[in-house]
N, CA, C and O atoms as a MOPAC input file, in Angstrom:
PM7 MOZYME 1SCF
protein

 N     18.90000 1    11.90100 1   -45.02400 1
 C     17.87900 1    11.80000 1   -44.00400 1
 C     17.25200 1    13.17700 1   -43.81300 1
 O     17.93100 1    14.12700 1   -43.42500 1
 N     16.11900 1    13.26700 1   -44.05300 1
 C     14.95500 1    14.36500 1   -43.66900 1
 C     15.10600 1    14.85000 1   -42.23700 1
 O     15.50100 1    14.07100 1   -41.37000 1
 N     14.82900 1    16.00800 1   -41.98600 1
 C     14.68100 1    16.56000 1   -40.67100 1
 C     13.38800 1    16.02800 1   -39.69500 1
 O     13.16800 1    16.31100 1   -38.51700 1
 N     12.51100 1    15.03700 1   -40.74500 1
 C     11.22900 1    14.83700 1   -40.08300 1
 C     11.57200 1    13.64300 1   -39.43600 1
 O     11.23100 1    13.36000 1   -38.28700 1
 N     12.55200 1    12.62900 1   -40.51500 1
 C     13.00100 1    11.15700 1   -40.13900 1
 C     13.96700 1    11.35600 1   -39.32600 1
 O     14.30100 1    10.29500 1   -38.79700 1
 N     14.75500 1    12.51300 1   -38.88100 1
 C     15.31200 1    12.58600 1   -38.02400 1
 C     14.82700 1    12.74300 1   -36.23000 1
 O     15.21200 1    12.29800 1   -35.14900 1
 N     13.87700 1    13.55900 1   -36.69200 1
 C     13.00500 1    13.74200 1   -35.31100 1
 C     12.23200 1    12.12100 1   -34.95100 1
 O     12.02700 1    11.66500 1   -33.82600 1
 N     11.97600 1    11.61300 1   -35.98500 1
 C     11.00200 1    10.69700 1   -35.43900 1
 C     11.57700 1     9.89400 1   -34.57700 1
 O     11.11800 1     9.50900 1   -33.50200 1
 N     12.91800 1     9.56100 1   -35.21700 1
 C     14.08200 1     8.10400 1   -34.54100 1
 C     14.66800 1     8.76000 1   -33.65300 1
 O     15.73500 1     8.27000 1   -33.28400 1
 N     14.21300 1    10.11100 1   -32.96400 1
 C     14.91500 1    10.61300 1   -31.56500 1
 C     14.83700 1     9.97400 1   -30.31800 1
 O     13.86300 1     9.64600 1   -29.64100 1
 N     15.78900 1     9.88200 1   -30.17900 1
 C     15.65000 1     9.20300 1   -28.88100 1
 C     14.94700 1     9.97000 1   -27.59200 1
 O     14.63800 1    11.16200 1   -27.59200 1
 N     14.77200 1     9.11400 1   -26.57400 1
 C     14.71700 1     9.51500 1   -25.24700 1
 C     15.89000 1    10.14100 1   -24.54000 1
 O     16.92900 1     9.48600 1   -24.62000 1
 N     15.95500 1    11.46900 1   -23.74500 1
 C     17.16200 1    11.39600 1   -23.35900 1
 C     17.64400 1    10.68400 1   -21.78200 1
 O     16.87000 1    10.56600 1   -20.83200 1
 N     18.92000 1    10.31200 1   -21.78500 1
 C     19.11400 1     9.43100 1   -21.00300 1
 C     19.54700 1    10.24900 1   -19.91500 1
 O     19.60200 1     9.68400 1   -18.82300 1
 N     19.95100 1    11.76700 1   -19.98500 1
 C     20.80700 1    12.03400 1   -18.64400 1
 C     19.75600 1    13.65300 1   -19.19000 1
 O     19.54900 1    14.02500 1   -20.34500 1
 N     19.26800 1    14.32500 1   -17.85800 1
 C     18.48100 1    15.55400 1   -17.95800 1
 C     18.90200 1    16.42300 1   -16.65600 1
 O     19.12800 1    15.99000 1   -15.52700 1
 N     18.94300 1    17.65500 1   -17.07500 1
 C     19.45700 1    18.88500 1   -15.90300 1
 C     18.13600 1    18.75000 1   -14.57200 1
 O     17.07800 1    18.24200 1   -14.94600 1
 N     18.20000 1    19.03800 1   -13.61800 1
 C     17.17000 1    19.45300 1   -12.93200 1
 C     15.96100 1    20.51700 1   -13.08500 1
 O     14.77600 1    20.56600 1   -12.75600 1
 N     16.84500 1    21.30300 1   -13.72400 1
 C     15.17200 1    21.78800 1   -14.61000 1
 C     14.46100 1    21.36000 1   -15.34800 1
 O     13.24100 1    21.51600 1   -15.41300 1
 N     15.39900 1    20.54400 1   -16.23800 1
 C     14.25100 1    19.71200 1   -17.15600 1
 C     13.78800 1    18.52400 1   -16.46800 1
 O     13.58200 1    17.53700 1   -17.17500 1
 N     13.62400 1    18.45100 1   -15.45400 1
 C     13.55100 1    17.14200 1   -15.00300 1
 C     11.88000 1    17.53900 1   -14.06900 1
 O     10.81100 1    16.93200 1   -14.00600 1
 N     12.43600 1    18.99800 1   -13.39600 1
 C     11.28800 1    19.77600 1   -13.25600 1
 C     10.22300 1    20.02900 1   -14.35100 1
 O      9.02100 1    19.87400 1   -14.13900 1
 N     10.75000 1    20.43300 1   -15.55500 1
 C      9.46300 1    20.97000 1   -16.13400 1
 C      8.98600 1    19.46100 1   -16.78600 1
 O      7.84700 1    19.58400 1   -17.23600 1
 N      9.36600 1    18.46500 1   -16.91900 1
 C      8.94100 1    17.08900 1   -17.58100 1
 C      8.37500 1    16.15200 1   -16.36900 1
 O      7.41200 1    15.49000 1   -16.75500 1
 N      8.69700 1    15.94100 1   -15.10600 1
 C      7.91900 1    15.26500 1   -14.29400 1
 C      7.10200 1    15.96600 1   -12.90700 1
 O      6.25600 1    15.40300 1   -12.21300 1
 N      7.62800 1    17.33500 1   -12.75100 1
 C      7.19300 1    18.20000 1   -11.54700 1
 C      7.78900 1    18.05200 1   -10.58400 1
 O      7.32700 1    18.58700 1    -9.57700 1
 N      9.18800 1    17.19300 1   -10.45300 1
 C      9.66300 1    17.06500 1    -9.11600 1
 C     10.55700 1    17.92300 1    -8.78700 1
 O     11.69400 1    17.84400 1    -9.25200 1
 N     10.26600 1    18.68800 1    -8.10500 1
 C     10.82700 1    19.99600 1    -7.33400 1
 C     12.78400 1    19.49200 1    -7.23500 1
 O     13.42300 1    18.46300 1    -7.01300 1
 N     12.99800 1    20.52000 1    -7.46100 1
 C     14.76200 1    20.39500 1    -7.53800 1
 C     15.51900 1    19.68700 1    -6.27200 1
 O     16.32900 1    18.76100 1    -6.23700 1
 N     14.78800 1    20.69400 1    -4.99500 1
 C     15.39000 1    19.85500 1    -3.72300 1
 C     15.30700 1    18.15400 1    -3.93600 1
 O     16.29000 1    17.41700 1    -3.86200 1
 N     14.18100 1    17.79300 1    -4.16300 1
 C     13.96400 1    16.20300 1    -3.97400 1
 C     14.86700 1    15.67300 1    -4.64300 1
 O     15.63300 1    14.88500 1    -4.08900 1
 N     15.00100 1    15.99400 1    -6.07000 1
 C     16.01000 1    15.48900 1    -7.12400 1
 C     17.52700 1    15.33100 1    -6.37100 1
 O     18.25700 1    14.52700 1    -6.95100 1
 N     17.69700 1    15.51900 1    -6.02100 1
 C     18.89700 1    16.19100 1    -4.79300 1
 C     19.19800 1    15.46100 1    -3.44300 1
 O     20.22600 1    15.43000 1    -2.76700 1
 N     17.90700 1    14.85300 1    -3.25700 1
 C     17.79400 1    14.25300 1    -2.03300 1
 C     17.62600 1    12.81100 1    -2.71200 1
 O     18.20300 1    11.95800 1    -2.03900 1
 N     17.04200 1    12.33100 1    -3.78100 1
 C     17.05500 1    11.41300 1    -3.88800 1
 C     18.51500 1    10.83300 1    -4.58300 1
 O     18.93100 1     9.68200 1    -4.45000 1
 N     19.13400 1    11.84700 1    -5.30400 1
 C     20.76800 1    11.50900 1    -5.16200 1
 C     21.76900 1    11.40800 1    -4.65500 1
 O     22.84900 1    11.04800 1    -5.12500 1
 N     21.33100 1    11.90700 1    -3.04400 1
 C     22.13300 1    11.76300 1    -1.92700 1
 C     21.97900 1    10.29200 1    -1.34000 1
 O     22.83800 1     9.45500 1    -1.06100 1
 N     20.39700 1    10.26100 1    -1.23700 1
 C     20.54600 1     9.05600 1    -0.92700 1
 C     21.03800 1     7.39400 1    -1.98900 1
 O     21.07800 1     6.24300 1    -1.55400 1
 N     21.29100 1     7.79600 1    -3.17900 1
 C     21.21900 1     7.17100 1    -3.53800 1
 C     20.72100 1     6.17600 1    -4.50300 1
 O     21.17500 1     5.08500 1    -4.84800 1
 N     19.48100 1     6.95200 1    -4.91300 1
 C     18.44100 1     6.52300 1    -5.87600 1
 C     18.68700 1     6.52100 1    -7.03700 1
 O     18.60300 1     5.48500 1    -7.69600 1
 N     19.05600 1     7.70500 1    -7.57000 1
 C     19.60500 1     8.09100 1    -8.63700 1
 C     20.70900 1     8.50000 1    -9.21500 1
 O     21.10000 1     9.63000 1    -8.92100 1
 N     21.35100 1     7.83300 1   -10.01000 1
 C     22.86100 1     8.67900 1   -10.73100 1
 C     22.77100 1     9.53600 1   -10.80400 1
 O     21.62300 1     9.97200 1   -10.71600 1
 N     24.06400 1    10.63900 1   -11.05800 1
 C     24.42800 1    11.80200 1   -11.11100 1
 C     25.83500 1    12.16000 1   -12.04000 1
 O     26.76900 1    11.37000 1   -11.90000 1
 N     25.98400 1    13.07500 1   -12.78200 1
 C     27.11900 1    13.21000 1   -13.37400 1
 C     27.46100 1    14.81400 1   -13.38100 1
 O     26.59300 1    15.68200 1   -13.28100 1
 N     28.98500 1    15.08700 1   -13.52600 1
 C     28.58900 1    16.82700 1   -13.00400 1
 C     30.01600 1    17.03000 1   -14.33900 1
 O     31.11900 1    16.50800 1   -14.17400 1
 N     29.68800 1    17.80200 1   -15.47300 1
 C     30.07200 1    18.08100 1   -16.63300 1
 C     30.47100 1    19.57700 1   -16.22500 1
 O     29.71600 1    20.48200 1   -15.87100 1
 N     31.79800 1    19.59000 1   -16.36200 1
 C     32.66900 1    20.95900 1   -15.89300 1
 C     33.45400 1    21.08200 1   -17.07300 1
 O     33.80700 1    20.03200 1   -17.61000 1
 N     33.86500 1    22.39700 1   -17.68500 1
 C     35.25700 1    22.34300 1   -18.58800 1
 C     36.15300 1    22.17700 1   -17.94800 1
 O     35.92800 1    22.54600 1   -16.79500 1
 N     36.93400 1    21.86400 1   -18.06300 1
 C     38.52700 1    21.73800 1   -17.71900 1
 C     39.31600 1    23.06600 1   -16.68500 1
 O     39.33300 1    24.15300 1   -17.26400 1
 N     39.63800 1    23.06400 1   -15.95300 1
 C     39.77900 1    24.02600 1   -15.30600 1
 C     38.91200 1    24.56700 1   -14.58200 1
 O     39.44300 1    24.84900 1   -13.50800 1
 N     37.40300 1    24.98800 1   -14.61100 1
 C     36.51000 1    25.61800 1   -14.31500 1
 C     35.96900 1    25.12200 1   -12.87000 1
 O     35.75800 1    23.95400 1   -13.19600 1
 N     35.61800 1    25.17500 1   -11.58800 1
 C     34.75900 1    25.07200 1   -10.68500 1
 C     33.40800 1    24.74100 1   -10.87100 1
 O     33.03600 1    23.71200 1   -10.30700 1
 N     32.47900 1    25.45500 1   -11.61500 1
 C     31.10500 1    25.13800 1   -11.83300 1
 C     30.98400 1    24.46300 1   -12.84800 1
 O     31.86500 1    24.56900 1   -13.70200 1
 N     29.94800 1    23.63000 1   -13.05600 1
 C     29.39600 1    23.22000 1   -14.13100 1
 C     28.01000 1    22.89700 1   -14.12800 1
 O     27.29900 1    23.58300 1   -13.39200 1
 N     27.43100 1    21.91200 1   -14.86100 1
 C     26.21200 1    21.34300 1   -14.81300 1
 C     25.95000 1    20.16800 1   -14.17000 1
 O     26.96400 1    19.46900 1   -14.17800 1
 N     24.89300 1    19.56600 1   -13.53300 1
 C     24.64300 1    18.57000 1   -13.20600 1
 C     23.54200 1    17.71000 1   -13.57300 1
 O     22.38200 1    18.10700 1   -13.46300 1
 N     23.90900 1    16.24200 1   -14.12000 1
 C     22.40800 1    16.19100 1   -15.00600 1
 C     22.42300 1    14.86400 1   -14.37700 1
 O     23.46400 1    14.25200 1   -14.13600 1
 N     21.03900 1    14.36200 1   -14.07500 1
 C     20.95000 1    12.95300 1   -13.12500 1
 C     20.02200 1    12.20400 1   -14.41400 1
 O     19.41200 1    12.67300 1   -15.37500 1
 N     20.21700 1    11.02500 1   -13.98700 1
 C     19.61400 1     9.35500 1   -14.89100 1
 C     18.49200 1     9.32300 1   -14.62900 1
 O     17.96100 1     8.90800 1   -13.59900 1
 N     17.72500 1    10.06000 1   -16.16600 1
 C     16.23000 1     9.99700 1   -16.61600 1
 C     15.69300 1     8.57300 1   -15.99400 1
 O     14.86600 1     8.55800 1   -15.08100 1
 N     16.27100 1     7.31100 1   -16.60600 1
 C     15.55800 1     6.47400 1   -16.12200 1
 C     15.44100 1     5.78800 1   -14.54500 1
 O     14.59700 1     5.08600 1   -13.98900 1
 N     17.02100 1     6.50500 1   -14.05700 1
 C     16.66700 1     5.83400 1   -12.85300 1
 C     15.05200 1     6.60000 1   -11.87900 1
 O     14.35100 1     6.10800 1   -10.99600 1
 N     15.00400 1     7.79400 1   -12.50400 1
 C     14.13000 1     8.57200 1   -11.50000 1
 C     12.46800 1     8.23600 1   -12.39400 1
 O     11.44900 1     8.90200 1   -12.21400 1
 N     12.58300 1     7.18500 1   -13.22900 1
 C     11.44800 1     6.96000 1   -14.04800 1
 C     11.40500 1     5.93200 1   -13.35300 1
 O     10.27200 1     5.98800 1   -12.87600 1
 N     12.04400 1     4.71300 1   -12.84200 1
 C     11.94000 1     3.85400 1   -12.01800 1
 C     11.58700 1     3.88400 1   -10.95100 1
 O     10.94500 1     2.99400 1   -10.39300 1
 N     11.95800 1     4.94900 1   -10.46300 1
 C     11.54800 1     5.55400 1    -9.00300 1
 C     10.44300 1     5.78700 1    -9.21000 1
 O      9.66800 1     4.89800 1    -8.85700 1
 N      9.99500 1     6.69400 1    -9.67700 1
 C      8.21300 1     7.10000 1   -10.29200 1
 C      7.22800 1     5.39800 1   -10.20900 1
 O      6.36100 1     5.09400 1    -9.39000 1
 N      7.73000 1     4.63200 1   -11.27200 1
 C      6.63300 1     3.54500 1   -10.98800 1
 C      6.99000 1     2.38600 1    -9.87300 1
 O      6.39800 1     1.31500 1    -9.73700 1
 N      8.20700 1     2.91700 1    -9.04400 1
 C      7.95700 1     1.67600 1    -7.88900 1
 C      7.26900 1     2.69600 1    -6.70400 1
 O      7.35700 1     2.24500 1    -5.56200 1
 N      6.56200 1     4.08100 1    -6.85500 1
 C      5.90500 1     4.62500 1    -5.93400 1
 C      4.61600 1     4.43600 1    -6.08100 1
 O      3.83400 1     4.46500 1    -5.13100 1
 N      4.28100 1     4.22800 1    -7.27400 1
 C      2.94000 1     4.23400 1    -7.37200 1
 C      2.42200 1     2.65400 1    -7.22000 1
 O      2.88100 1     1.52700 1    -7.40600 1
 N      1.17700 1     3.27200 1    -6.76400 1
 C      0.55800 1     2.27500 1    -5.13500 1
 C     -0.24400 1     1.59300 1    -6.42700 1
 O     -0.60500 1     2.28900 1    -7.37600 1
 N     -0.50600 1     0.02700 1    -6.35800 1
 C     -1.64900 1    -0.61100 1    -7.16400 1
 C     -2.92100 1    -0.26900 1    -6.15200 1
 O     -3.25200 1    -0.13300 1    -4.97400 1
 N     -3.56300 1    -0.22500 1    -8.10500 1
 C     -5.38400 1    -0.22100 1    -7.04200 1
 C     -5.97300 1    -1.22600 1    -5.77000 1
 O     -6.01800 1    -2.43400 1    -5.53700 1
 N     -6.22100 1    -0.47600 1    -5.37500 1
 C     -6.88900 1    -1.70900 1    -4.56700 1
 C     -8.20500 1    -2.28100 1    -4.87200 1
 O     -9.19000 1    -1.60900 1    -5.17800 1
 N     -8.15800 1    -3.92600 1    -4.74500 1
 C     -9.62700 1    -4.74900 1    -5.05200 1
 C    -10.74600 1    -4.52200 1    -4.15900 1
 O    -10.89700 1    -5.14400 1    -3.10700 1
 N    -11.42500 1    -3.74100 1    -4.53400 1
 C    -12.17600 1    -3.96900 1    -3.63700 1
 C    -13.72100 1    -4.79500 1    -3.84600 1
 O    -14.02700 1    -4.89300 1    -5.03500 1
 N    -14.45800 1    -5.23500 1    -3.13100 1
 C    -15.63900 1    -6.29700 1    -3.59600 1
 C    -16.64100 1    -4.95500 1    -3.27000 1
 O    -16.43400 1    -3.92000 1    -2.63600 1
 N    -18.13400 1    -5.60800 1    -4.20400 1
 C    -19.14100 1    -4.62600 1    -4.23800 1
 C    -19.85700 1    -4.55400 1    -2.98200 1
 O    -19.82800 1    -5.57300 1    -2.29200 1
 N    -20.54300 1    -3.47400 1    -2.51700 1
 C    -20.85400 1    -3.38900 1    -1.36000 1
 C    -22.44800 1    -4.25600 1    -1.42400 1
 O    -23.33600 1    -4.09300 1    -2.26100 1
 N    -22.43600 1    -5.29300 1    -0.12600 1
 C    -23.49100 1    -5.92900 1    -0.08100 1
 C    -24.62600 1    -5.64100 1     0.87600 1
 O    -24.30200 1    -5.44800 1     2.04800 1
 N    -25.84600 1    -5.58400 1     0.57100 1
 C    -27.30800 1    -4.95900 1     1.14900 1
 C    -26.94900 1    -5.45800 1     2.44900 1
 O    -26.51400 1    -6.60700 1     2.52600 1
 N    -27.06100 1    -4.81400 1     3.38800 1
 C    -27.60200 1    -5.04400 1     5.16500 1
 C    -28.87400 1    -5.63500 1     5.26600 1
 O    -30.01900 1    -5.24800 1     5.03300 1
 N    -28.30000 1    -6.81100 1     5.72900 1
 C    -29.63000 1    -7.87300 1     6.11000 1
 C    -30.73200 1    -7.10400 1     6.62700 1
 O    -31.82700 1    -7.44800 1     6.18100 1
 N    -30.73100 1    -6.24600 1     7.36900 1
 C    -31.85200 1    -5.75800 1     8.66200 1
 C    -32.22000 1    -4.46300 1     7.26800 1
 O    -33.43500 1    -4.28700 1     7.17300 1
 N    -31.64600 1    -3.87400 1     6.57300 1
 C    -32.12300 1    -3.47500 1     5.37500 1
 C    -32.90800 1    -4.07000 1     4.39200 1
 O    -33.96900 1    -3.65400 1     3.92500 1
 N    -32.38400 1    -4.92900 1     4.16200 1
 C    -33.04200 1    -6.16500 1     2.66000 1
 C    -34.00500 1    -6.60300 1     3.72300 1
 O    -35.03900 1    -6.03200 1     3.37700 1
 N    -34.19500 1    -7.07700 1     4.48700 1
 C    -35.14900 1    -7.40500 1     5.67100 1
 C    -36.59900 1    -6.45800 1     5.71600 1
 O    -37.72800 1    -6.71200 1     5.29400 1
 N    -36.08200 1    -5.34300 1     6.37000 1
 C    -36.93200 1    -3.91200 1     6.07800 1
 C    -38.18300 1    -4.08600 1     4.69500 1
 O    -39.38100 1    -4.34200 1     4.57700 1
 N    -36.90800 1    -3.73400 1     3.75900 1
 C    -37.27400 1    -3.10700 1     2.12300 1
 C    -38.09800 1    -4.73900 1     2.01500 1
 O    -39.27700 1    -4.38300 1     2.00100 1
 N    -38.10800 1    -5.79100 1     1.95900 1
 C    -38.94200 1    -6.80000 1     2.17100 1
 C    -40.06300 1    -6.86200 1     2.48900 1
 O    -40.92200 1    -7.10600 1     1.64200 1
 N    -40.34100 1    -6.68100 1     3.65400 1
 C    -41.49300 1    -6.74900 1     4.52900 1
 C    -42.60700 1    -5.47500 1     4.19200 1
 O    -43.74200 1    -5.38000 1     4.65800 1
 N    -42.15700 1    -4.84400 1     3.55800 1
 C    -42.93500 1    -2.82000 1     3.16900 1
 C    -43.43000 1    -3.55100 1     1.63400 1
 O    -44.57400 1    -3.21600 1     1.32800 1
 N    -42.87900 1    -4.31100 1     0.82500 1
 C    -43.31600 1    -4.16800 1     0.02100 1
 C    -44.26800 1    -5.31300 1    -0.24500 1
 O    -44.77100 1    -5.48800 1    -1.35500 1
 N    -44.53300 1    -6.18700 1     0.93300 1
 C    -45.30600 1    -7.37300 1     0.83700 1
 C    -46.32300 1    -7.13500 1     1.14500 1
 O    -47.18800 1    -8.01000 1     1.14700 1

């Protein structure tokens, strides 16, 4: 397998740090944070063995889900129709 056929069949990744999560959708770190407190999104926290710190990387798709149940559908709106006492007016001037 080629390095090109390798890139192509790359996947999406499924679990991303908060920075990358920043530089790929713009959502500021606090929120990411808040929306895993509350609940929105998974979280997993990858430590070595022994160690206190580690990384924390939350579920690409759950916060991709989140993204399109925020966004608002267009609204229908109908074309705006002439004011009688207008069409009335513009009528009578040109008769």
């Amino acid at each position: 397998m080629s390095k090109r056929d390798m890139y192509e069949n790359w996947a999406e990744p499924v679990w991303a740090s908060a920075k990358q999560i920043r530089g790929r959708y713009g959502i500021t770190v606090p929120q990411i944070r808040r929306y895993a407190e509350e609940g929105l999104v998974r979280t997993a926290l990858i430590t070595r063995h022994g160690m206190k710190k580690g990384i924390r990387l939350f579920h690409v798709e759950d916060l991709e889900h989140l993204i399109e149940i925020s966004i608002e559908e267009p609204r229908v709106t109908t074309p705006k129709q002439a004011d009688p006492v207008d069409g009335e007016q513009q009528g009578k001037g040109a008769a």
